[in-house]
DSSP file (Angstrom, degrees, kcal/mol; ACC not computed):
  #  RESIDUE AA STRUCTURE BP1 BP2  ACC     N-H-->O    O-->H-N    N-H-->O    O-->H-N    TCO  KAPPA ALPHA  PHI   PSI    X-CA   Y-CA   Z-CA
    1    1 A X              0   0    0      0, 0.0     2,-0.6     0, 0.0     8,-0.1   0.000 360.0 360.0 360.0 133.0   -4.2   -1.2    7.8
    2    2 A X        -     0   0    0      3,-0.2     3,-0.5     1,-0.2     7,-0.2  -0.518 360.0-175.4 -55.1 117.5   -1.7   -2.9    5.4
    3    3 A X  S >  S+     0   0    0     -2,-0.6     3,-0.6     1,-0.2    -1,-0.2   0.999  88.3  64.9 -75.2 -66.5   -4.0   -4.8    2.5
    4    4 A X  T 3  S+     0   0    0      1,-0.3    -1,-0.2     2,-0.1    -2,-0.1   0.202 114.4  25.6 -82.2  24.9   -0.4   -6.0    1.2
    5    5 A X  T 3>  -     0   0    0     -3,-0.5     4,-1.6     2,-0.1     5,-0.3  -0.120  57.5-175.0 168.9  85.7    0.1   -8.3    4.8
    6    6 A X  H <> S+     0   0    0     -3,-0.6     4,-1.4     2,-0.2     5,-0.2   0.586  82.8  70.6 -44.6 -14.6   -2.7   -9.3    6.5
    7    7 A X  H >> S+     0   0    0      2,-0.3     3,-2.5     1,-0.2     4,-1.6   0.926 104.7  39.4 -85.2 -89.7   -0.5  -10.5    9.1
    8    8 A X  H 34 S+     0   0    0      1,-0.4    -2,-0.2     2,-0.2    -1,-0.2   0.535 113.2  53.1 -40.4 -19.1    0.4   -6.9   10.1
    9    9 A X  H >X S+     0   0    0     -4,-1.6     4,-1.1     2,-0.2     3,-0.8   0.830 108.1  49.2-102.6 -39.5   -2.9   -5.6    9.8
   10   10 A X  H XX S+     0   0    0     -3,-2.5     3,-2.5    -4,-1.4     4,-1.4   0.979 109.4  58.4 -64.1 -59.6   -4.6   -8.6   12.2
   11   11 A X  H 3< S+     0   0    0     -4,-1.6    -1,-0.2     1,-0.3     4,-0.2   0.575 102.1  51.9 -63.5   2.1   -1.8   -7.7   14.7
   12   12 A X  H <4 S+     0   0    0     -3,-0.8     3,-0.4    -5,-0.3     4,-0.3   0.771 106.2  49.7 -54.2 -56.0   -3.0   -4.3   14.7
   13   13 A X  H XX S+     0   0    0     -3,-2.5     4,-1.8    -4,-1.1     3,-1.3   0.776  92.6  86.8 -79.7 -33.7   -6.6   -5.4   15.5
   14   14 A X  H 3X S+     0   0    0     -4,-1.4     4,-1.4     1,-0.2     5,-0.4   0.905  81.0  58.1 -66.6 -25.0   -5.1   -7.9   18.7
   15   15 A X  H 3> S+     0   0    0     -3,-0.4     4,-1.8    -4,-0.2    -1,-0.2   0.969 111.9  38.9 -44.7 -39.3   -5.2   -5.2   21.5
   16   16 A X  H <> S+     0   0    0     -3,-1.3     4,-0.8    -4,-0.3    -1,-0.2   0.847 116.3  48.0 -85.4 -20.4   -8.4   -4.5   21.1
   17   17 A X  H  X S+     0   0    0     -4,-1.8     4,-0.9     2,-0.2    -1,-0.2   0.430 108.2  55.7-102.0   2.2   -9.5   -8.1   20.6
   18   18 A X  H >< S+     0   0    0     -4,-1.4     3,-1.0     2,-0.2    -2,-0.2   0.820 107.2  55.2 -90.2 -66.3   -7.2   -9.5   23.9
   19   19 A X  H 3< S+     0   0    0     -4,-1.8    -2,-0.2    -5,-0.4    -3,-0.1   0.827 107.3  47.0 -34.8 -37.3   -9.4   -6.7   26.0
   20   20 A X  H 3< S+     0   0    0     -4,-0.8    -1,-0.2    -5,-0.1    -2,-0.2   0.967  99.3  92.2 -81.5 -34.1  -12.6   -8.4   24.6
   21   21 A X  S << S-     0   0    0     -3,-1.0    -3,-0.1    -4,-0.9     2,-0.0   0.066  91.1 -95.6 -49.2 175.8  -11.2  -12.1   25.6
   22   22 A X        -     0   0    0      1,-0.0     3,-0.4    74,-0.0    75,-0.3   0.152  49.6 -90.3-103.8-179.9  -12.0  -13.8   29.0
   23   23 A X  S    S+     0   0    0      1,-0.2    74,-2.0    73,-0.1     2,-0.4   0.941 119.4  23.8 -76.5 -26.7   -8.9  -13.2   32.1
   24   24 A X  E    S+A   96   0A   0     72,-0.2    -1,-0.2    70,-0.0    72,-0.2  -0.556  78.1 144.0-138.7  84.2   -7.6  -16.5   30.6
   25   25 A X  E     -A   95   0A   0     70,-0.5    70,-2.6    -3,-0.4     2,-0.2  -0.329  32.7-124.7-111.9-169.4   -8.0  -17.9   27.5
   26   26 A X  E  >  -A   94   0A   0     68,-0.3     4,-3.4    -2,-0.2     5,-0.3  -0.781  32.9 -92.1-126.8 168.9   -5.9  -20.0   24.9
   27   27 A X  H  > S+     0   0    0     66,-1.3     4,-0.9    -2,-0.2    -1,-0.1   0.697 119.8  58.7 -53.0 -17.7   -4.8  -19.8   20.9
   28   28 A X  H  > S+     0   0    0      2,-0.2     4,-1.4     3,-0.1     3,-0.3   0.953 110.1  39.3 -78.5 -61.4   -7.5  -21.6   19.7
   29   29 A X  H >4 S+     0   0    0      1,-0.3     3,-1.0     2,-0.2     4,-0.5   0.905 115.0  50.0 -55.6 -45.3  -10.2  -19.1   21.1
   30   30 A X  H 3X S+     0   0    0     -4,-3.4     4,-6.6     1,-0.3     5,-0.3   0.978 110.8  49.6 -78.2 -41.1   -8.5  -16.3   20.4
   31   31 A X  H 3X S+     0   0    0     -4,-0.9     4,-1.3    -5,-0.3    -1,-0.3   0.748 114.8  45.8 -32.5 -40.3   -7.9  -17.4   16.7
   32   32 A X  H X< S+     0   0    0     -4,-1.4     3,-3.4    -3,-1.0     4,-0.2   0.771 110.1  55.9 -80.2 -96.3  -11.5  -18.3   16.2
   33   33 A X  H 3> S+     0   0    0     -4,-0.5     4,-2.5     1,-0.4    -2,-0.2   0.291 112.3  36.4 -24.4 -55.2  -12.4  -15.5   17.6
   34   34 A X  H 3< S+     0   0    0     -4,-6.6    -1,-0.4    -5,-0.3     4,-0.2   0.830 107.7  61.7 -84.8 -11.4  -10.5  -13.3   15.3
   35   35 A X  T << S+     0   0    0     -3,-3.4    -1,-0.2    -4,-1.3    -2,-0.2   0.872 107.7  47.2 -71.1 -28.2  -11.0  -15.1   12.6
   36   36 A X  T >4 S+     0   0    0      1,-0.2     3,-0.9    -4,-0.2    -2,-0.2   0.911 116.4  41.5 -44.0 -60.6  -15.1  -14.3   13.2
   37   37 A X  T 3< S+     0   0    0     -4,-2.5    -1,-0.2     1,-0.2    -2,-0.2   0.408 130.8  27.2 -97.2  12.6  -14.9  -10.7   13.8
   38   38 A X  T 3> S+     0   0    0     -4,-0.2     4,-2.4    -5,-0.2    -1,-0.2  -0.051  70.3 151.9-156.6  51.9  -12.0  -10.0   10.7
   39   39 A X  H <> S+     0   0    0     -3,-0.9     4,-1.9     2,-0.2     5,-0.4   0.942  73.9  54.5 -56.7 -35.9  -12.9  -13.1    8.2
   40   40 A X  H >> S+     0   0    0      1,-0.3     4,-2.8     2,-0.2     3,-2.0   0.994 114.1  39.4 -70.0 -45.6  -11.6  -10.9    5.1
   41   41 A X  H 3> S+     0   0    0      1,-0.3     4,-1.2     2,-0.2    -1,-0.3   0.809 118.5  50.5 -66.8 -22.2   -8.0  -10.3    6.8
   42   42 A X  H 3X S+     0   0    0     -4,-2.4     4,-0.7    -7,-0.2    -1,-0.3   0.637 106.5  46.4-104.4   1.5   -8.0  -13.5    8.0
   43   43 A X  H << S+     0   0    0     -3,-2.0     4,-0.3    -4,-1.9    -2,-0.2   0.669 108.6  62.3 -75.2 -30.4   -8.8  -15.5    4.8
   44   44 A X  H >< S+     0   0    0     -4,-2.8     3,-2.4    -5,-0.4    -2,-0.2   0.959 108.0  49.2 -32.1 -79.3   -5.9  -13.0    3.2
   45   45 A X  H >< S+     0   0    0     -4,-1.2     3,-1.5     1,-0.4    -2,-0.1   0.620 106.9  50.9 -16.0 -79.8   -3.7  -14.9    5.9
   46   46 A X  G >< S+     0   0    0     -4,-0.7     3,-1.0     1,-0.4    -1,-0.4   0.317 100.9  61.0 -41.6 -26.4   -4.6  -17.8    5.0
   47   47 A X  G <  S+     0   0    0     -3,-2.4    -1,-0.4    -4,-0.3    -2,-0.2  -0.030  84.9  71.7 -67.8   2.3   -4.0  -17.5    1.6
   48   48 A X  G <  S+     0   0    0     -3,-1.5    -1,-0.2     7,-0.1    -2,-0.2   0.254 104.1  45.4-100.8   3.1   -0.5  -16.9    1.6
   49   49 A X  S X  S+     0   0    0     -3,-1.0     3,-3.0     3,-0.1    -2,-0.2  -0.019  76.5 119.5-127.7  16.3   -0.1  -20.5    2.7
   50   50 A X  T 3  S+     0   0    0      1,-0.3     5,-0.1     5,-0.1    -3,-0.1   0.936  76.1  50.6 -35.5 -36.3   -2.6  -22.1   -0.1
   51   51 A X  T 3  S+     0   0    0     -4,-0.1    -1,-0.3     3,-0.1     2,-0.2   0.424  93.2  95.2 -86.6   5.7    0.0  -24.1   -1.7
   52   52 A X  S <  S-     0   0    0     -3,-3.0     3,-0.5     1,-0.1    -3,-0.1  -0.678  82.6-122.3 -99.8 153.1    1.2  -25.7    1.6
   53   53 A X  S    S+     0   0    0      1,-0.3     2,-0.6    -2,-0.2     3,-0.2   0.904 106.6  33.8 -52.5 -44.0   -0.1  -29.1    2.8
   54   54 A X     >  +     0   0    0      1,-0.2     4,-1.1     2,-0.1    -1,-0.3  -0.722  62.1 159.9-136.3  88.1   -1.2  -27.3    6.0
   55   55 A X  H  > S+     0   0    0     -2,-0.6     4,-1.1    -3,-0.5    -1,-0.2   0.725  75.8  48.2 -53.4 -41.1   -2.3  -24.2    5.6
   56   56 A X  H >> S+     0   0    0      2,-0.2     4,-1.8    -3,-0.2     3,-0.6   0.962 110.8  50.7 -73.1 -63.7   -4.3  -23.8    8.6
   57   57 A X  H 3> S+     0   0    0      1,-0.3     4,-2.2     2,-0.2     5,-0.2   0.748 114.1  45.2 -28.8 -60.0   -1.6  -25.2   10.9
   58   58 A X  H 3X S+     0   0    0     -4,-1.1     4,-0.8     1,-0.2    -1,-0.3   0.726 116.4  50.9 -72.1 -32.1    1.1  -22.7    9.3
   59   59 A X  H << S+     0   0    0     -4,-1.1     4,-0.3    -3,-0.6    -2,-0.2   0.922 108.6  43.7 -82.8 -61.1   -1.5  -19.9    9.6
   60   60 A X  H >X S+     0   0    0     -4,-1.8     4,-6.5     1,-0.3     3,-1.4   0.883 112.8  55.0 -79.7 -36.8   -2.7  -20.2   13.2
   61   61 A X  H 3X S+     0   0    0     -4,-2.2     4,-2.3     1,-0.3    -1,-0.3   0.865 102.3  52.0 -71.8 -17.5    0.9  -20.6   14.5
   62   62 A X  H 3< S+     0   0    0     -4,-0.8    -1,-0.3    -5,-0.2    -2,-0.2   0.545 121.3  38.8 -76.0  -4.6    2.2  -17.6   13.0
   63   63 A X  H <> S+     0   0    0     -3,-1.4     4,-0.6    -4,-0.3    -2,-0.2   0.630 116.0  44.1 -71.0 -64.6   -1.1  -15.9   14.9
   64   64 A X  H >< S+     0   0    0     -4,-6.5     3,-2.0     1,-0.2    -2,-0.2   0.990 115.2  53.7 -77.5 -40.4   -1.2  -17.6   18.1
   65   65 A X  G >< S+     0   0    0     -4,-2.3     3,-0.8    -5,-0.3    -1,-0.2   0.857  99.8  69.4 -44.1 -33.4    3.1  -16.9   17.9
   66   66 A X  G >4 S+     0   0    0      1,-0.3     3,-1.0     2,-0.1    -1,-0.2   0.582  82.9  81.4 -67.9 -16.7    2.0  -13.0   17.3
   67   67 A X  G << S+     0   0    0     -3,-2.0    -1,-0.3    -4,-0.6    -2,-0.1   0.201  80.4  54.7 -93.7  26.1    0.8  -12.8   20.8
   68   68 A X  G <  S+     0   0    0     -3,-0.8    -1,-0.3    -4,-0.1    -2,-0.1   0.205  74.5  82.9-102.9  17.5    3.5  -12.3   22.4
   69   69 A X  S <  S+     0   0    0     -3,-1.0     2,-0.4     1,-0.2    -2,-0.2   0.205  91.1  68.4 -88.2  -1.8    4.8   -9.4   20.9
   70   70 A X     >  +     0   0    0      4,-0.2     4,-3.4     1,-0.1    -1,-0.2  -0.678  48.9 155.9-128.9  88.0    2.0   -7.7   23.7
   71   71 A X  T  4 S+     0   0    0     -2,-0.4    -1,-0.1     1,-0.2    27,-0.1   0.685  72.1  65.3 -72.3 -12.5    3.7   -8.6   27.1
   72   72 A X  T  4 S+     0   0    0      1,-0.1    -1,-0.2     2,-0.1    27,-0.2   0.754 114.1  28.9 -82.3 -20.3    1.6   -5.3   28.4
   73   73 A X  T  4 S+     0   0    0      1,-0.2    25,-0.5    25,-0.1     2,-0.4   0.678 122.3  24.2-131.0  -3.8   -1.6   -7.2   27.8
   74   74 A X  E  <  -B   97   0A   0     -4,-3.4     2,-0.7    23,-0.2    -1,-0.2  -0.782  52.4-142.2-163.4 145.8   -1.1  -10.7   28.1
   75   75 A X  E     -B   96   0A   0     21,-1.8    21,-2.7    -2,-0.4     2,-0.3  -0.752  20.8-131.8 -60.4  99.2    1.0  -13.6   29.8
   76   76 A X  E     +B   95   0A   0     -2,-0.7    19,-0.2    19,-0.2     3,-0.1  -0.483  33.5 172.9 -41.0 112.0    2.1  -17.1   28.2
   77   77 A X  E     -     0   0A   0     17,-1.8     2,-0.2     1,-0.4    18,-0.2   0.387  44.0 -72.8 -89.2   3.2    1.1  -19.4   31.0
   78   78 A X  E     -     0   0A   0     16,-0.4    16,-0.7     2,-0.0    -1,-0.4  -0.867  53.8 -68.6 135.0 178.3    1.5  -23.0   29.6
   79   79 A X  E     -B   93   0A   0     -2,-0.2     2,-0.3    14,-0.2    14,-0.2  -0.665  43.7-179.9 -88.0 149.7    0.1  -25.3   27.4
   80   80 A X  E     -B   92   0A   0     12,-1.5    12,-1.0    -2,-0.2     2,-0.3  -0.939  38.3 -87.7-146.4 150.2   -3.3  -27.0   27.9
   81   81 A X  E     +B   91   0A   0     -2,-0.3     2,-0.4    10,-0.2    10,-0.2  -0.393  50.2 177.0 -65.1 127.5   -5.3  -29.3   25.9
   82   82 A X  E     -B   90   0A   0      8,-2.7     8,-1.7    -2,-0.3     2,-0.2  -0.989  34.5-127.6-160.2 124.4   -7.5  -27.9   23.3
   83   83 A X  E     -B   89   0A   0     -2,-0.4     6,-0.2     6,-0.3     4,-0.1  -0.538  39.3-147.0 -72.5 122.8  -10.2  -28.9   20.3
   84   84 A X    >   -     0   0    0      4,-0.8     3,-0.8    -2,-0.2    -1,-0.1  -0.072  35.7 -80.0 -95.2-151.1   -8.9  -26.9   17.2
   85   85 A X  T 3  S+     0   0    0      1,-0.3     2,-0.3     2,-0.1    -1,-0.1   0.865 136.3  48.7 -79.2 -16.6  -11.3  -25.5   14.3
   86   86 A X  T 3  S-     0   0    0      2,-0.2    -1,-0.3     1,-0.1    -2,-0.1   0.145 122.3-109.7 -97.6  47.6  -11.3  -29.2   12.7
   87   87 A X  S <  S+     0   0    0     -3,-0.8     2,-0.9    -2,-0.3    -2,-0.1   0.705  74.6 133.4  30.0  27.5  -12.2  -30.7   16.2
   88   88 A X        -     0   0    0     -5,-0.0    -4,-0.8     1,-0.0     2,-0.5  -0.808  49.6-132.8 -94.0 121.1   -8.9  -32.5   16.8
   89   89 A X  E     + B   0  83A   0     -2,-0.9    -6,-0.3    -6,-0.2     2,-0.2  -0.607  43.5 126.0 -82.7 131.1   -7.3  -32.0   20.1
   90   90 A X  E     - B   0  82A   0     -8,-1.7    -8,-2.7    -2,-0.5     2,-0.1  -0.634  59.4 -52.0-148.8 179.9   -4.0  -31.1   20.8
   91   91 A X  E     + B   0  81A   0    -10,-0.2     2,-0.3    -2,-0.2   -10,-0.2  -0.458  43.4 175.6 -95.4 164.5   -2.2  -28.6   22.7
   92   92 A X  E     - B   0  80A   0    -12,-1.0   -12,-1.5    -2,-0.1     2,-0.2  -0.992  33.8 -94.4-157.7 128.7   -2.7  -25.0   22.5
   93   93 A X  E     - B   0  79A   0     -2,-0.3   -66,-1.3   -14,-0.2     2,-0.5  -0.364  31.8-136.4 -78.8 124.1   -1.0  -21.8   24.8
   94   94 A X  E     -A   26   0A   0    -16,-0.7   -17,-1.8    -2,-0.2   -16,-0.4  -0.681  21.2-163.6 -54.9 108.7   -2.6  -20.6   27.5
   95   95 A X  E     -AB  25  76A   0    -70,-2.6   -70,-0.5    -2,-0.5     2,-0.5  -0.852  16.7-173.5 -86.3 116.4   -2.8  -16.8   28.1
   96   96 A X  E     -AB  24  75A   0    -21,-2.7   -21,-1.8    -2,-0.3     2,-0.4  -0.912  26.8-134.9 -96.0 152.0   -3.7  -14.5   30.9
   97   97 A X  E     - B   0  74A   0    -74,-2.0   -23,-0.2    -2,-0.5   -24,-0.1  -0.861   2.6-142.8-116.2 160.3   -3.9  -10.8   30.0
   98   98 A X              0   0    0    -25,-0.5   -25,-0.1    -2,-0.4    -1,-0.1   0.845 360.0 360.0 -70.4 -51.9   -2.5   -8.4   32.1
   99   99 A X              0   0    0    -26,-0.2    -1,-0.2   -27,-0.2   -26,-0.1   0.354 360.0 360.0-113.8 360.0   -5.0   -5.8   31.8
């Protein structure tokens, strides 16, 4: 896995981590989710937007955007309303996977 872009090295890790998700789940879950089971690569991430007002915000959409680069394992269905990591709710894209 690349050290020197954490971003490529988490998108590595999402096959395996869409198979463990539910038939339909959203960007927020899968985000916590990977951010639990790969906290050093996903603090990396995050750290490449320290200096921004919203790091977290810049972080997760470049994430939850990365999942659709695997149309073999999951479907955009829609938006639905969803509590993010700081408990504000807003919307967040819905997924089924394919497999």
């Amino acid at each position: 896995m690349s050290e020197s872009d954490p971003y490529a090295a988490l998108e590595q890790l999402y096959p395996a981590l869409i198979a463990q998700m539910p038939p339909r789940f959203n960007s927020h879950e899968f985000i916590l989710r990977l951010a639990y089971e790969h906290q050093g690569l996903y603090i990396r991430a995050l750290a490449q937007y320290a200096d921004s007002d919203h790091p977290f915000m810049i972080a997760h959409a470049r994430l939850a955007r990365a999942l659709a680069r695997f149309p073999d394992l999951v479907r955009y269905v829609g938006d639905e309303p969803s509590v993010d990591i700081f408990g504000h709710t807003g919307a967040a894209a819905l997924w089924r996977r394919v497999k």
